[in-house]
N, C-alpha and C positions, 0 to 999 in steps of 0.2 A: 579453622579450629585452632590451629598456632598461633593465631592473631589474639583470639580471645582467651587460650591459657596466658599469655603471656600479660596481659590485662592484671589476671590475679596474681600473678609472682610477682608485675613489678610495683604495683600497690598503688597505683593511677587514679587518686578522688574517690578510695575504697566505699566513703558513708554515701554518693550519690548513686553509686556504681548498687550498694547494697539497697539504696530505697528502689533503685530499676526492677530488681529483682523479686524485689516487694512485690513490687505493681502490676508483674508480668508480661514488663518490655523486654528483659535483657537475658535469656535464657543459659544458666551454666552450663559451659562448653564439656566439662569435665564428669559431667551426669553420667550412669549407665544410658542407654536406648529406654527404657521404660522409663525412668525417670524423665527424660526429656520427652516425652511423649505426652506425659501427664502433664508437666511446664506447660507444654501446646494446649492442652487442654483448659489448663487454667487463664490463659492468655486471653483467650476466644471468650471465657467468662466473663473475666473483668473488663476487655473492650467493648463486647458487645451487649452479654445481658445482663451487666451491670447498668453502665455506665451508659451507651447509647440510651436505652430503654430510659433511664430516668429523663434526659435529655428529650426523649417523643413522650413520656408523658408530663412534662412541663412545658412543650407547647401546646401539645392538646388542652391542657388545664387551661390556657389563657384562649385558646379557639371557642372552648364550650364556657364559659365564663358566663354566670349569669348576671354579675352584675359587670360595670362598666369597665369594656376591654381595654380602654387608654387606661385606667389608672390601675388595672391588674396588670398589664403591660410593664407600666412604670414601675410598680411594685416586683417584678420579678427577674427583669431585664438583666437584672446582672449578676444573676445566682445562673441564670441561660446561659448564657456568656460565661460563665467562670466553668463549670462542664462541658459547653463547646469546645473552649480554650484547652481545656486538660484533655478531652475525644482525640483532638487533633494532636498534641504533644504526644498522649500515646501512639496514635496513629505512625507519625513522622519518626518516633523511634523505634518504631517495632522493623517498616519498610528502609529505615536508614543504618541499623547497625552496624553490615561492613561499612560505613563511611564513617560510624562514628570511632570503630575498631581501629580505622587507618588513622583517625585523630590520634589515638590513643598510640599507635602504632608509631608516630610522628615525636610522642614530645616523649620518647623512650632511644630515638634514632642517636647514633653513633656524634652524630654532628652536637647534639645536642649535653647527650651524656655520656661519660660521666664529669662531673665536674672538675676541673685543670687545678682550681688550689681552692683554699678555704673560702674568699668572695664571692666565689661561684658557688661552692656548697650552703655557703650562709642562706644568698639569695633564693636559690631552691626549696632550702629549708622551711625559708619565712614564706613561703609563696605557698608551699605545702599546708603549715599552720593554720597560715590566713582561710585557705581556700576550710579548713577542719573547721575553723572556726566560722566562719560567716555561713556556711552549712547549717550545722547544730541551734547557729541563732535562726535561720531562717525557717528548721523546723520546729525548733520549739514554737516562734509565734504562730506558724499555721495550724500546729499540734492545738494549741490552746485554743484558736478560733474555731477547730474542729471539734472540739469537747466543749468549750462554751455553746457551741449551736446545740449539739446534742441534748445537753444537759438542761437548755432551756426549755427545747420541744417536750422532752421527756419530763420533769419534775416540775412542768405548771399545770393548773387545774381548769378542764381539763388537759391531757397532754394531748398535741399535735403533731405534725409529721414533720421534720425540717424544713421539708421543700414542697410547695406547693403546686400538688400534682395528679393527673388526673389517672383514677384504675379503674379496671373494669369491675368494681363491685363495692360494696355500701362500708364504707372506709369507721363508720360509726361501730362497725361489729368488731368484737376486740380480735378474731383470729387473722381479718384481714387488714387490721389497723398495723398490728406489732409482724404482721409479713411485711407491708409495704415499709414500716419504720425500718426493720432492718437490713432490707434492701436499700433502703435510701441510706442508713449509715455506713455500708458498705460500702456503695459508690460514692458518700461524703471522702470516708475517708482515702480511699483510692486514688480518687481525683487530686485531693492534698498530696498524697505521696508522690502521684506523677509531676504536679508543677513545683514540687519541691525538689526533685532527680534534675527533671527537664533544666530549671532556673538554673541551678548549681554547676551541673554537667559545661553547660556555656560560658557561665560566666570561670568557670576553671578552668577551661579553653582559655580565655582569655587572657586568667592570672599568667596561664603559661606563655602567651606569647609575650606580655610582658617584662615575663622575669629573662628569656631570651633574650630580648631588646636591652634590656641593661646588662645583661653578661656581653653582649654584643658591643657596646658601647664601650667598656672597659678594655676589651680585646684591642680594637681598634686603637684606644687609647697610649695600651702599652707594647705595640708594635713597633715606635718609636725606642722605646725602653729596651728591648730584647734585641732589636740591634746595634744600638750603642754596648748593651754589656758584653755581646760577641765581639765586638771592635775592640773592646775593653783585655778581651780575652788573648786578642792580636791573634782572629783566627786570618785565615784566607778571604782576599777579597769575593771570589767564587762563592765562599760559603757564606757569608753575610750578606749576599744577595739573591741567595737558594735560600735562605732564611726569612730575609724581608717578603719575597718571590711567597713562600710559603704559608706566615701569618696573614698576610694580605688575600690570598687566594680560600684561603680559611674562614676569612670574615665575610668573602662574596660568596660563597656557598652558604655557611651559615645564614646570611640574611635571604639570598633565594629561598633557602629553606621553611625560612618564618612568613615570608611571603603568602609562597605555597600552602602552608597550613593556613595562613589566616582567611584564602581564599577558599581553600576545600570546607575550612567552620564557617563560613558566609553561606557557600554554595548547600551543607547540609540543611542551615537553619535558619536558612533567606524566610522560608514559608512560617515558620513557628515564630517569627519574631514581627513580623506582619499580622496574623492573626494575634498575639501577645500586644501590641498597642491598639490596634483595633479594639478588640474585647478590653484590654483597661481603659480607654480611655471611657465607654460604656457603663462599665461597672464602676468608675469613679465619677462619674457624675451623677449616677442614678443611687447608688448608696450613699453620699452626701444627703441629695435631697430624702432619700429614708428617714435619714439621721436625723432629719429636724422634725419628725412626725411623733418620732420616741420621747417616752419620758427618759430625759438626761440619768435619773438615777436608776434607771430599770434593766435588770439581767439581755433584756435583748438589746439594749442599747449598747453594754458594753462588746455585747457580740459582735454587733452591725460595728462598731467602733476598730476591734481584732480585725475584721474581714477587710475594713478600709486601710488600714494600716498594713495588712499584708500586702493589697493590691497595690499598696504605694512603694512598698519594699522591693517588691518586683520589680517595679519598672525604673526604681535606683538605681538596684542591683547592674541593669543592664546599659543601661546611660551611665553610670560612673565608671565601672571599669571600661565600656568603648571610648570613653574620654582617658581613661589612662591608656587606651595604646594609641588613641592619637597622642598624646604628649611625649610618650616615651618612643614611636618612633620619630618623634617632630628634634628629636634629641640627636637622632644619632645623625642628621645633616650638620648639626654643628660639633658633633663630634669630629667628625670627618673634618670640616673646615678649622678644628683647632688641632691638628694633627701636624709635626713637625714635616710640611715639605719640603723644603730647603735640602733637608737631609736624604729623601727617599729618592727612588731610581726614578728615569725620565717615562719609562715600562709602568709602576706602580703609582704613579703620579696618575696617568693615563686611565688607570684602573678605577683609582677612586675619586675621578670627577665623576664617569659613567656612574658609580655606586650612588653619589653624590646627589647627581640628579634623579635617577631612579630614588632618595630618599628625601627630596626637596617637598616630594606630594605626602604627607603622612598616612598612614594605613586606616582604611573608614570599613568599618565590618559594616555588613550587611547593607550595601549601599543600593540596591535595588526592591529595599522596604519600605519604600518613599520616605518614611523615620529616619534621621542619621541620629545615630546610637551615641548619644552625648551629652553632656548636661544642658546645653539650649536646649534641647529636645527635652528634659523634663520639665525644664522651666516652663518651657511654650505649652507642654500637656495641663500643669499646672491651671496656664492660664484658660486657656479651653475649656477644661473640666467649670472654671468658676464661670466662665460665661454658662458652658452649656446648663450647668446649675439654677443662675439665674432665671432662663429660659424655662426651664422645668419649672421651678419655683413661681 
């Protein structure tokens, strides 16, 4: 419970933190007992008889299909997929919070913050921004492909249900047509809100280890600086080498530290980001070939169009910033190697070859996704999708 008030005092990814809460993953610590009880309640709703239930009867609809099950198949495979995808994101955060609490718990840690002067505050700062910002874009466009879907089902003649799916009762009759519609908007939008938290929550993991990595770098950099100015000072030899001794010892904890975290955010979301390209790479080949069945100027086509674009935002998302911590740790090897040693003790020398080599390998998230989270890896999806395209086509 410490873990997760301190979550909201320190203001940790507040708008992903607050879509969790939406959805029914992330239950406020700070609730009375009934109120969180009721949380529990709601939780059990939107995992199971929301959002499971749509998910069994969307493949039952393709099981009893009376016309041809390949191309009902084809037609639905990745509307499947993208509720699968969002089941299991729920799932994985609901079973994972203290590990995502100790993430949280991690880029709050002493080591980390508070920041030493303004370069460090800046870099925080923007890392913070960034992460506000590419949130709010990622949910407005799912926002819109969730309201574009709706609005299409509902305001064409006749209206239809989003998702095609199968209920136990004659879907033609209006009191069961607008039950099963707004059960399906319900779970429409749910499922948006989880891969919106989900998405966000990692890749601001991410920004974090990042913006680390370059506070990191800088330190390193001016450990050289800070004891030339003590020398400057004409303090004691003793204490310019408690000094050097001390910034050096600083930077090898620090970087343990980010390690550690980058390993503990691999170990939470090794599974969600393996289901995550699996299911995209599905639903980017199967909505492509949709795409060419639509009339280009027609309300579902911009739809099918949002929905493509979201699935491809996604898996930017996560291949671009895993390419920026490989870069930014691939950095701090040659920070290390441009570091004045001539100057440092034969002890501290010693120190940061070991650092050195332990930073020769750059840090690869989620490396047991068979994906390495990087941009070959969307390029190569990229390419994929168009074969498997082809294929379909």
């Amino acid at each position: 419970m410490e873990v997760m008030d301190t979550i909201k005092s320190t203001d940790i990814m507040p708008l992903p933190f607050f879509y969790l809460k939406l959805s029914g993953a992330w239950k406020p610590s700070s609730w009375p007992s009934y109120l969180r009880l009721i949380y529990d309640s709601y939780t059990i709703l939107m995992t199971f008889f929301i959002m499971k239930v749509i998910i069994v009867t969307e493949i039952l609809y393709v099981i009893f299909a009376e016309e041809n099950q390949s191309k009902v198949l084809k037609d639905n495979v990745y509307i499947i997929c993208t509720f699968i995808n969002g089941w299991f994101k729920m799932f994985n955060l609901i079973c994972r919070r203290k590990n995502i609490a100790n993430l949280v718990k991690g880029c709050i840690a002493k080591q980390w913050n508070p920041p030493r002067d303004n370069y460090e505050s800046s870099v925080l700062a923007a890392t913070k921004q960034t992460s506000r910002k590419i949130t709010l874009a990622h949910a407005s466009v799912v926002g819109s492909c969730v309201v574009s879907t709706l609005l299409n089902s509902v305001l064409s003649s006749p209206p239809f249900l989003p998702v095609d799916a199968w209920y136990p009762c004659n879907i033609t009759l209006p009191i069961c047509f607008w039950t099963s519609f707004v059960h399906q908007s319900i779970g429409y939008t749910v499922t948006a809100i989880v891969h919106v938290a989900n998405d966000n929550i990692v890749v601001g993991f991410m920004m974090q280890i990042c913006a680390q990595l370059n506070v990191l770098n800088r330190r390193l950099l001016l450990v050289h600086v800070e004891v030339e100015k003590a020398a400057r000072q004409q303090k004691d030899q003793s204490q310019i080498t408690s000094l050097e001794t001390t910034l050096v010892n600083d930077c090898i904890v620090n970087y343990r530290d980010i390690l550690k975290f980058a390993e503990q955010l691999s170990e939470t979301f090794i599974e969600t980001i393996f289901i995550q390209f699996c299911a995209g790479l599905s639903v980017i080949c199967t909505s492509v070939y949709v795409l060419t069945t639509l009339n280009i100027f027609s309300f579902e086509f911009f739809g099918m169009f949002l929905y493509l674009w979201c699935m491809l935002g996604q898996m930017f998302l996560y291949c671009w910033f895993g390419n920026e911590v490989v870069l930014n740790s691939s950095k701090l090897f040659h920070s290390i190697y441009n570091m004045d040693w001539i100057k440092l003790q034969s002890q501290t020398q010693t120190k940061l070859l070991f650092m050195m080599l332990v930073a020769s390998s750059p840090i690869q998230l989620f490396r047991g996704a068979i994906i390495r989270v990087n941009l070959d890896a969307f390029i190569n999806i990229l390419k994929f999708s168009y074969s498997a395209f082809n294929i379909l086509h």
